[in-house]
C-alpha positions in Angstrom: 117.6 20.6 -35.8 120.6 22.1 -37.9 124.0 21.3 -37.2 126.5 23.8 -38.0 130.3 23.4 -37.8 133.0 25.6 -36.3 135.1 27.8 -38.7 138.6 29.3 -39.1 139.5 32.7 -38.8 141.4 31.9 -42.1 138.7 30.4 -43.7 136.2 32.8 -42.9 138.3 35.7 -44.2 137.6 34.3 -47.9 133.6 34.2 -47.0 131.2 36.0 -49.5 128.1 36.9 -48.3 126.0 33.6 -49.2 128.9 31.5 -47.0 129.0 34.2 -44.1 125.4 33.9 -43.7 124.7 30.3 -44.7 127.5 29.6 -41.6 126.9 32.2 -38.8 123.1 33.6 -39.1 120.1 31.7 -37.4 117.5 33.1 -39.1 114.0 34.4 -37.7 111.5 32.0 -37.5 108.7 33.3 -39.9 106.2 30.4 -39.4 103.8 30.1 -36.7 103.3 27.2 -34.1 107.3 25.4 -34.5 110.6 25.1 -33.1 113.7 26.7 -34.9 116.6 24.8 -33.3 120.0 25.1 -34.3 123.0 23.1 -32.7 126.6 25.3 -33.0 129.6 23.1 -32.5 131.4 26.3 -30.7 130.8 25.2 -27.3 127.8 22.7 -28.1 125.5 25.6 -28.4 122.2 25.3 -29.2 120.1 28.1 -30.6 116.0 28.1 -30.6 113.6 30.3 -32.2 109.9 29.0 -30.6 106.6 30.5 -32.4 103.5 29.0 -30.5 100.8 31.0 -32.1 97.7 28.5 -32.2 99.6 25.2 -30.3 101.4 24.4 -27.5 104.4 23.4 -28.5 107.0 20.6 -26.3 110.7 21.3 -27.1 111.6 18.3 -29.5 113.7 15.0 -27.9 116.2 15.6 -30.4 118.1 12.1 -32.1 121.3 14.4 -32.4 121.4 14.5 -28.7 121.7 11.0 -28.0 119.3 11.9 -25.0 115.9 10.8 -23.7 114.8 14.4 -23.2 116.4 17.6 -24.3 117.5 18.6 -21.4 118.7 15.5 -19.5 122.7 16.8 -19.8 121.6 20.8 -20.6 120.1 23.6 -19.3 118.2 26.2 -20.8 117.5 30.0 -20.8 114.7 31.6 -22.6 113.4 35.1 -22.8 110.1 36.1 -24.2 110.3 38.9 -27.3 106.3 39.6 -27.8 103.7 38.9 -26.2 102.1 37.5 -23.6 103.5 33.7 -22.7 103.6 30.7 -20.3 107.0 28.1 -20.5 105.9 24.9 -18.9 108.1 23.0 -17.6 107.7 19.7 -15.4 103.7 20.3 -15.4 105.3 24.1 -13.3 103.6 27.2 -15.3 106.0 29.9 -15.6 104.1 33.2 -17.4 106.4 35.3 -19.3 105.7 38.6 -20.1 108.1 40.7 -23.2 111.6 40.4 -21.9 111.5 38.1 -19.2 113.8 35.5 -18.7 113.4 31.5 -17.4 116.2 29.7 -16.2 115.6 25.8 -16.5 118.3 23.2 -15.7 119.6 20.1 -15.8 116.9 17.0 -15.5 114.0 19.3 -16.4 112.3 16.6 -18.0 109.5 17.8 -20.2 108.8 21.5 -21.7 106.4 23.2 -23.4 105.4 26.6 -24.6 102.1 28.5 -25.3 100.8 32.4 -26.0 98.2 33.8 -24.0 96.1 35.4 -27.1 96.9 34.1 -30.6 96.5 37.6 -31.9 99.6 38.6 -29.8 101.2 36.0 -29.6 104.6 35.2 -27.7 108.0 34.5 -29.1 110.5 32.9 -27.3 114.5 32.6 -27.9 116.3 30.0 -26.0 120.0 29.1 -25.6 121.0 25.5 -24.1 124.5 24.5 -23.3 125.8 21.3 -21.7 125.6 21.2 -18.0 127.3 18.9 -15.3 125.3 20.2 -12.2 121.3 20.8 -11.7 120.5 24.1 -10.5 116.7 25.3 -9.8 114.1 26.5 -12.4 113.7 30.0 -11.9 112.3 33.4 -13.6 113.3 36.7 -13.5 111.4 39.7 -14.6 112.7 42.6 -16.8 111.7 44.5 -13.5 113.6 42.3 -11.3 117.2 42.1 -12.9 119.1 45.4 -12.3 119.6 47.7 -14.8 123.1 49.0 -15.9 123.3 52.3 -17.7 126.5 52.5 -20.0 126.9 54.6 -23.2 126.3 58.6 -24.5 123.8 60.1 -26.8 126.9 61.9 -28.2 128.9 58.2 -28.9 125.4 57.0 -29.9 125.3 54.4 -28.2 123.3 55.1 -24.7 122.3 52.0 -23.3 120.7 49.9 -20.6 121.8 46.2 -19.8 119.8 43.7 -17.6 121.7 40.7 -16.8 119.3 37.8 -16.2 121.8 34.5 -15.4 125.5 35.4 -14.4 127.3 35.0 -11.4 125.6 37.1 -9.3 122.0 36.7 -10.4 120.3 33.1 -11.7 122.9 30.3 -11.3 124.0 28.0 -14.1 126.4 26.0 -14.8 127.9 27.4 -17.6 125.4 29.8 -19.5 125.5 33.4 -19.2 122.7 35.3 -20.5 120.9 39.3 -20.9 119.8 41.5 -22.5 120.5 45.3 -24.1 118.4 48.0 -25.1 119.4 51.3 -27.0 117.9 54.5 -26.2 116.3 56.3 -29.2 118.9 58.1 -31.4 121.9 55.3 -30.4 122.8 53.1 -32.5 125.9 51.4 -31.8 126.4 48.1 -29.3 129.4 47.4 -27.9 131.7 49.7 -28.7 134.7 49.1 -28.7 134.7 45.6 -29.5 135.9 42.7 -28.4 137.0 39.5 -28.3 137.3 37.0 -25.3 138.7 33.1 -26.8 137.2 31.4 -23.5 133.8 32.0 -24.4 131.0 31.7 -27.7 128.8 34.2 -27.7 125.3 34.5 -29.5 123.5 37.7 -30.4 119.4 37.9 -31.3 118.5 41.2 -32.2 115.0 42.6 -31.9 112.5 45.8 -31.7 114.0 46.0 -35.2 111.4 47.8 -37.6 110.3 46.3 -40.6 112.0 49.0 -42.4 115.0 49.1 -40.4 118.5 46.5 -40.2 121.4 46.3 -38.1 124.5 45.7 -39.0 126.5 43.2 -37.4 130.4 43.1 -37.6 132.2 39.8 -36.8 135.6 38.6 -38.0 138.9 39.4 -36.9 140.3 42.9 -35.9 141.8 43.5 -39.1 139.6 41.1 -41.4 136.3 42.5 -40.8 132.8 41.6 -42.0 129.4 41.9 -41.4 125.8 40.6 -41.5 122.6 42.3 -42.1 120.7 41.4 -39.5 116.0 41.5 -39.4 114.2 41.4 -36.5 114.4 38.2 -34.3 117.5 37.3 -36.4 120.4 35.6 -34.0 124.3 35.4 -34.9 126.5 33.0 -33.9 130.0 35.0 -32.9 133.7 32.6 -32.4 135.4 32.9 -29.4 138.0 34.6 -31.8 135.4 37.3 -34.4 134.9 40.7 -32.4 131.0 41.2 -32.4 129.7 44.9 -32.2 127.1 46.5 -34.3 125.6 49.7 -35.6 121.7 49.5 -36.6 119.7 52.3 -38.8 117.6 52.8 -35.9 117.8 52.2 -32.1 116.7 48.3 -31.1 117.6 45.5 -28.6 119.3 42.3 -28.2 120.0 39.5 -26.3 123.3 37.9 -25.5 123.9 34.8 -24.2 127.8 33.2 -23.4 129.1 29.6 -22.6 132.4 28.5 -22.7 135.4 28.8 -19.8 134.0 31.2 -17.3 131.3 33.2 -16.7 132.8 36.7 -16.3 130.6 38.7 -17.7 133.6 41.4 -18.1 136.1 39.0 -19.4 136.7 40.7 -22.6 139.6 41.6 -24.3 139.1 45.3 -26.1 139.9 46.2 -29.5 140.6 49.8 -29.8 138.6 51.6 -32.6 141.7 52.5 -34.6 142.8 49.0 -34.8 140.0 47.8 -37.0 140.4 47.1 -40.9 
């Protein structure tokens, strides 16, 4: 498991690419049957990229933890990007099909993760985040969440939002977790930015084409920078950076919050003028 450090807005401003990268991208993971784990010191984040292809694979007891299972002071969500999958979790099959989500919390003991057919296989992102209360396993469909259409083919940027664990759907204790899909011909994702200093927020982009990138802007309103992001490719955004994006073709991603609150509106909005 990687650890990575918090940064400054001042130090980040003097980033080149290399460092902006090196500090806030979680790349995909391109190898079949491992874990991709990344621990983020903003908010005690920690970012997985699974790949059972072949295996089944049991999320790692990690030494950086200081736990005797991963989850013994976490909880977890993870949504399936591919195809078909089954999360098991306490000897409980959960099947996951593309864009479902599993909620799995505090004192879940043992977990592992498997593909249906190797030659479409499943791939899984999960975000854990400390917890101090046990709520219940539980999975909700892409069918089952609600969908919330935002956006305008003429601001490019027509949208639909599920929202999987928030306050009024799966409970957690802290996490906060969806996902977005563009419409083809939009491009943009949430515009106009935003900040919001209570919580960390992580980004995976996917349905990106081989062919195609997004573009994802970070920093602060008037120190901006960006990341060129692939398929499966995850950011890490500070409670300070704005996070929005702009992709060569239309796509999806995930978000996924801990911090203060779980207000899924609890943004504070930068204007589009404002930004350098």
């Amino acid at each position: 498991m990687e650890i990575r450090f918090q940064n400054s807005p001042k130090e980040v401003a003097g980033m080149d690419t290399a460092d902006l990268r090196a500090s806030f991208l979680v790349n995909a993971n391109q190898n079949k049957d491992t874990i991709q784990l990344v621990y983020s010191h903003y908010d005690r984040v920690i970012i997985g990229h699974i790949k059972p292809v072949l295996q089944q694979l049991e999320l790692p007891v990690e030494e950086e933890l200081k736990a005797d299972y991963f989850l013994e002071r976490r909880e977890a969500g993870i949504i399936n990007l591919s195809g078909e999958g089954v999360v098991i979790a306490d000897g409980v099959e959960y099947a996951l099909s593309k864009l479902d989500c599993l909620y799995l919390g505090k004192g879940t003991r043992s977990v592992s993760f498997q593909s249906k057919d190797p030659e479409q296989p499943a791939y899984f992102f999960l975000l854990s985040v400390p917890a101090h209360q046990t709520y219940p396993n539980t999975k909700m469909s892409n069918a089952a969440a609600t969908p919330v259409h935002l956006g305008d083919m003429l601001t490019s940027n027509k949208r639909t939002i599920y929202k999987y664990i928030h306050l009024d759907g799966i409970k957690s204790c802290q996490l906060v977790m969806g996902l977005t899909i563009l419409e083809p011909g939009s491009v943009w994702n949430s515009v106009p930015p935003h900040t919001h200093t209570r919580r960390m927020e992580v980004y995976c982009y996917f349905d990106v084409a081989a062919k195609e990138r997004v573009f994802h802007f970070m920093g602060e309103p008037r120190e901006t920078r960006h990341i060129v992001m692939q398929n499966y490719d995850a950011v890490i955004s500070a409670p300070w950076s704005m996070h929005f994006g702009c992709g060569t073709s239309n796509y999806g991603f995930i978000w996924g919050m801990a911090g203060e609150n779980q207000l899924f509106a609890d943004m504070d909005q930068v204007s589009v003028p404002e930004i350098l």
